[in-house]
C-alpha positions as CSV (number, residue, x, y, z in Angstrom):
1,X,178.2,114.8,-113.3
2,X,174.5,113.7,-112.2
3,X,174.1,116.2,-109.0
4,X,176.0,119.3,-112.0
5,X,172.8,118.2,-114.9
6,X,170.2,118.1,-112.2
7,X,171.3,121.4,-111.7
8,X,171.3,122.6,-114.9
9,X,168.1,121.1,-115.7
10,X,166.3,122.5,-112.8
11,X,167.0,126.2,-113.5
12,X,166.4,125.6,-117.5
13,X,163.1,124.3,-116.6
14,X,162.4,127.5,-115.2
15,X,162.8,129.3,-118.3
16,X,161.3,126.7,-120.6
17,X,158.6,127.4,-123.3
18,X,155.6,125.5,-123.9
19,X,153.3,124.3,-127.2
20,X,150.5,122.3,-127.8
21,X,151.6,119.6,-130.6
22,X,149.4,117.6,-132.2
23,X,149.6,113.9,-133.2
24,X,147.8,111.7,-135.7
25,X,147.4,108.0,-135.9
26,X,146.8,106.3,-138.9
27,X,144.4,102.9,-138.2
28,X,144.8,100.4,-140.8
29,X,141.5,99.0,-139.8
30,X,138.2,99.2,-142.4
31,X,135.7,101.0,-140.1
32,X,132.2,103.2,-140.9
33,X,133.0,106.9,-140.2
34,X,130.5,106.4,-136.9
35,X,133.0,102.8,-135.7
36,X,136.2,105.2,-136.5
37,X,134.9,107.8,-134.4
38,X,133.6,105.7,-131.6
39,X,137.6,103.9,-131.5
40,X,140.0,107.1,-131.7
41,X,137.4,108.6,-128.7
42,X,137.9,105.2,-127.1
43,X,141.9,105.4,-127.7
44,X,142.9,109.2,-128.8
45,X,140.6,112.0,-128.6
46,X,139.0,112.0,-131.5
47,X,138.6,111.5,-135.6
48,X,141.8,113.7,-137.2
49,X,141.2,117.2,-137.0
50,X,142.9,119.8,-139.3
51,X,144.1,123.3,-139.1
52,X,146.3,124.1,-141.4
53,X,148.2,123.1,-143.9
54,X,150.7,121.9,-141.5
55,X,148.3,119.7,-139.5
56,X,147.8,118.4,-143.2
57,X,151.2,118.1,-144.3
58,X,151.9,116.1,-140.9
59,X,148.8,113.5,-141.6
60,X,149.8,113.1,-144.7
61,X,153.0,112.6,-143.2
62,X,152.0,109.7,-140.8
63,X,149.6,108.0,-143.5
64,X,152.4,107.7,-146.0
65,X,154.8,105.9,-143.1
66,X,152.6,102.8,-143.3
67,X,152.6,103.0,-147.2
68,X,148.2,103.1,-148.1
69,X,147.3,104.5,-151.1
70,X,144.0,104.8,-150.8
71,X,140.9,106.9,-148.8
72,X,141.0,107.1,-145.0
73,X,138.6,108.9,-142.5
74,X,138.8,112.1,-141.2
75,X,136.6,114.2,-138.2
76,X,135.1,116.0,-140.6
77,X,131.0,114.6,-141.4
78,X,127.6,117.1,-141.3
79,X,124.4,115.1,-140.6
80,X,122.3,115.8,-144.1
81,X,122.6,118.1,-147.2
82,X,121.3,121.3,-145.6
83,X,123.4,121.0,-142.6
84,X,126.9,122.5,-142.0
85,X,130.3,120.9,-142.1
86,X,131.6,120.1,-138.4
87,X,134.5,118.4,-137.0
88,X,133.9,115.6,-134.8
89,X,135.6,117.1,-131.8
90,X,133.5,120.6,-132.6
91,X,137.0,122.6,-133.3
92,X,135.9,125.9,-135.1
93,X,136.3,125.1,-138.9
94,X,139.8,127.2,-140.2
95,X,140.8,124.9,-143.1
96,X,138.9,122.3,-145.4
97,X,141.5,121.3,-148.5
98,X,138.3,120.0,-150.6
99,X,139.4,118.7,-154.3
100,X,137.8,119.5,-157.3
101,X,134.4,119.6,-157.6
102,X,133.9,118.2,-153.6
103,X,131.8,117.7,-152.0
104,X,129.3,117.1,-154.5
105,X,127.2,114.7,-152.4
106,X,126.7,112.1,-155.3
107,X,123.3,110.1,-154.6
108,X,122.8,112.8,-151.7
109,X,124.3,110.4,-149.4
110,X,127.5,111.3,-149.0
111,X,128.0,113.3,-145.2
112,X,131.1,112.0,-143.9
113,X,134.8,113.2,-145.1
114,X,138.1,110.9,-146.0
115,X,141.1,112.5,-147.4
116,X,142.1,111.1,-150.5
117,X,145.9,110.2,-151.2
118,X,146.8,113.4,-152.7
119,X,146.1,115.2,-149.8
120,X,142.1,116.4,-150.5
121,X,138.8,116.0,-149.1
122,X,136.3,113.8,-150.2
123,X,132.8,113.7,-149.4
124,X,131.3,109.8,-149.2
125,X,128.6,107.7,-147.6
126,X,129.2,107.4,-144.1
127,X,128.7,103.8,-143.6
128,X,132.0,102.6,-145.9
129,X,134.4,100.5,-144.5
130,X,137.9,102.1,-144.6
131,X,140.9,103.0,-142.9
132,X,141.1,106.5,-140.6
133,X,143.7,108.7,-138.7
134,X,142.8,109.6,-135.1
135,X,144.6,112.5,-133.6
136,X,145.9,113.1,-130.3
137,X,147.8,116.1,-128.4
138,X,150.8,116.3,-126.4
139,X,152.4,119.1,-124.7
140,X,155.6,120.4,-125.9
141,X,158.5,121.9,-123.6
142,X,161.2,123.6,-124.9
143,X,164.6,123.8,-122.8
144,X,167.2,126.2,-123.3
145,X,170.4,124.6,-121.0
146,X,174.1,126.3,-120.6
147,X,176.5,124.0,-119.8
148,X,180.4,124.9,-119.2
149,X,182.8,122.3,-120.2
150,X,186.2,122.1,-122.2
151,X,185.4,119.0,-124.1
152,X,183.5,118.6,-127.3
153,X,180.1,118.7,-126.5
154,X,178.8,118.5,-129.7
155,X,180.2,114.9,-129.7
156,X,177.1,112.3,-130.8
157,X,178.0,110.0,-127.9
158,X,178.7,113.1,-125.1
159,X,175.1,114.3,-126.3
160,X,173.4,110.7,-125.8
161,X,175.2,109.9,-122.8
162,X,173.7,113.6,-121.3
163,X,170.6,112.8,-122.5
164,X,170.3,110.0,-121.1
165,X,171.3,110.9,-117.5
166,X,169.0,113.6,-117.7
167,X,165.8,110.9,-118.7
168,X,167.5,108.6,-116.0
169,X,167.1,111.8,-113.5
170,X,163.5,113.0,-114.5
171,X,162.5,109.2,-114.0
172,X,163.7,109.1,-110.4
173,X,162.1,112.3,-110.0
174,X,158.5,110.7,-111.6
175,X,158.6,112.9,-114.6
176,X,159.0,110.6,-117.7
177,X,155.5,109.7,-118.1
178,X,154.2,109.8,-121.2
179,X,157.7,112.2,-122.2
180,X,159.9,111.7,-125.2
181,X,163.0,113.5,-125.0
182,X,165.5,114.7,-127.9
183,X,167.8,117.2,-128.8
184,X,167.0,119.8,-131.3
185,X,169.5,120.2,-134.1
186,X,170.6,124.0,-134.7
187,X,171.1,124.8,-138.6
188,X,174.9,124.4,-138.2
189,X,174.0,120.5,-137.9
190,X,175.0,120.4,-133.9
191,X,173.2,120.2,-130.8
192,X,174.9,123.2,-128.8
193,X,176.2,126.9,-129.9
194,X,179.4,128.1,-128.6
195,X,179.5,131.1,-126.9
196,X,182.9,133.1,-126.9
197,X,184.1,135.7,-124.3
198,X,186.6,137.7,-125.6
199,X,188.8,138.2,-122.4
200,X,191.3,135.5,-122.4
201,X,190.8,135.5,-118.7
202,X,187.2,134.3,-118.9
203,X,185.6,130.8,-117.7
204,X,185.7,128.3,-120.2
205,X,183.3,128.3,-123.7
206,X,179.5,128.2,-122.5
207,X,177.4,125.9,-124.9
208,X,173.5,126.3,-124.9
């Protein structure tokens, strides 16, 4: 069974796709904007950068796991009024979801950015303490595999048990490093798609 998925695995590899994902991390730790850059450069790459609305969506995601309602750091800071909005990391500037009336620079002291917990920017004084999100990126591989087999293999413990053989063969191979592995769920709920053949004569039902 090992020596058939190794097989497998080696020629979907072949035809696999890549993406860059990105990841945030939210630090429950009360920081300036300068101590909260210096730490996710240290640990991540850098403050959290956004995009898009689904980098945002996804921050907002992660902050809302460890259940703060309030103000956290973000990459984004300029260094006095008359100066330009950058991101920490210097990413080109696609996407700023201020909220109303922001930035207003109140006491024209306020040059660094949080996101507040309805998902908008705020401009404050960069040397308050609070919380921040770092972010990080990972590269994504997508494999398509075939597999021929007359059992169910949409069975929950046949698609663990392969999924774990094939972790248990990347890591002999030294590929598991830093990888997560899952399946990805097709809109029907399962893992694989059946593929019929209508000549009754044909090999048996090819899942991918």
């Amino acid at each position: 069974m090992k020596s058939v998925l190794l097989s497998l695995l080696l020629a979907a590899l072949m035809r696999s796709t890549f993406s860059q994902t990105r990841m945030f991390y939210f630090v429950p730790d009360s920081l300036s904007w300068s101590e909260a850059q210096t730490h996710c450069r240290q640990h991540h790459i850098d403050l959290a950068t956004v995009y898009n609305q689904t980098d945002l969506d996804e921050m907002m995601r992660v902050i809302s796991q460890q259940v703060y309602k309030g103000e956290a750091w973000v990459g984004l800071s300029r260094t006095d009024a008359s100066a330009s909005w950058v991101w920490s990391d210097q990413s080109p500037i696609t996407f700023v979801p201020w909220g109303t009336n922001q930035p207003n620079n109140l006491a024209n002291n306020q040059y660094c950015v949080a996101v507040t917990p309805n998902a908008k920017f705020n401009d404050l004084e960069c040397p308050r303490k609070l919380p921040f999100v770092c972010y990080t990126e990972r590269l994504k591989q997508t494999v398509r595999l075939k597999v021929k087999t007359s059992g169910d293999i949409n069975d929950p413990a046949v698609n663990t048990e392969v999924l774990q053989q094939i972790e248990e063969l990347l890591k002999a191979n030294g590929l598991t490093d830093y990888a997560k592995l899952s399946w990805k769920i097709q809109p029907d709920g399962n893992v694989f798609q059946k593929s019929r053949r209508s000549d009754a004569t044909s090999p048996p039902q090819t899942c991918s």
